[in-house]
N, C-alpha and C positions, 0 to 999 in steps of 0.2 A: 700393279698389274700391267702386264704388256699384252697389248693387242694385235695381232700377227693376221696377212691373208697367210694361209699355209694353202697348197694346191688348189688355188683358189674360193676356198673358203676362211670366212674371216672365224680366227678363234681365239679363244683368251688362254694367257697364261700367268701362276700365280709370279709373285717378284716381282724387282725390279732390274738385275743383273739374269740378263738370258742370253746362254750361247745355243748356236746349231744344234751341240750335244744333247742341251736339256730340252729344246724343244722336239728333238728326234725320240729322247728320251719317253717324254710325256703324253708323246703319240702310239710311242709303243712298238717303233721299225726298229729292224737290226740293220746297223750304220753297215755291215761289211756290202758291198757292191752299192753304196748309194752314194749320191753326189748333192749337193746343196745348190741352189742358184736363188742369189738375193737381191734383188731388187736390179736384178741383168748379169749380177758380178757371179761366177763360177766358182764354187768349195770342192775340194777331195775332202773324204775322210778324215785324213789329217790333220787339216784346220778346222774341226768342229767345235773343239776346245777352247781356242783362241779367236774365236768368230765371235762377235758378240750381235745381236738382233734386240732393234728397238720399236716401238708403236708404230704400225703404221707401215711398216718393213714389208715386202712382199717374197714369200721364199715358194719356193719349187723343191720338192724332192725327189729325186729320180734313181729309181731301183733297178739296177741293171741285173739282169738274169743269162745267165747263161743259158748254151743249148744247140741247135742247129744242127745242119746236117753238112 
């Protein structure tokens, strides 16, 4: 089990191998317009696959929306 704060709340998840993707996954957001920031360090998309998040990890997810005038 890995233990993650996600948006500043602490939550668990099952495994021991967890990237960006599965924790974005298990949350249940759609990765298009979102960006990861782990423990200060900045993700795209991109690297969600290849990011790996361990106990203790502190991540931010940020959903950017379009819009404006």
């Amino acid at each position: 089990m890995v233990v993650l704060t996600v948006n500043g709340r602490l939550q668990e998840f099952p495994g021991d191998d967890l990237t960006i993707s599965s924790v974005v996954a298990s949350i249940g957001i759609v990765s298009k317009g979102l960006i990861a920031e782990v423990n200060g360090q900045l993700f795209r998309a991109d690297d969600f696959n290849s990011t790996r998040v361990s106990t203790g990890d502190r991540v931010e997810l940020i959903q950017f929306m379009g819009g404006g005038g």
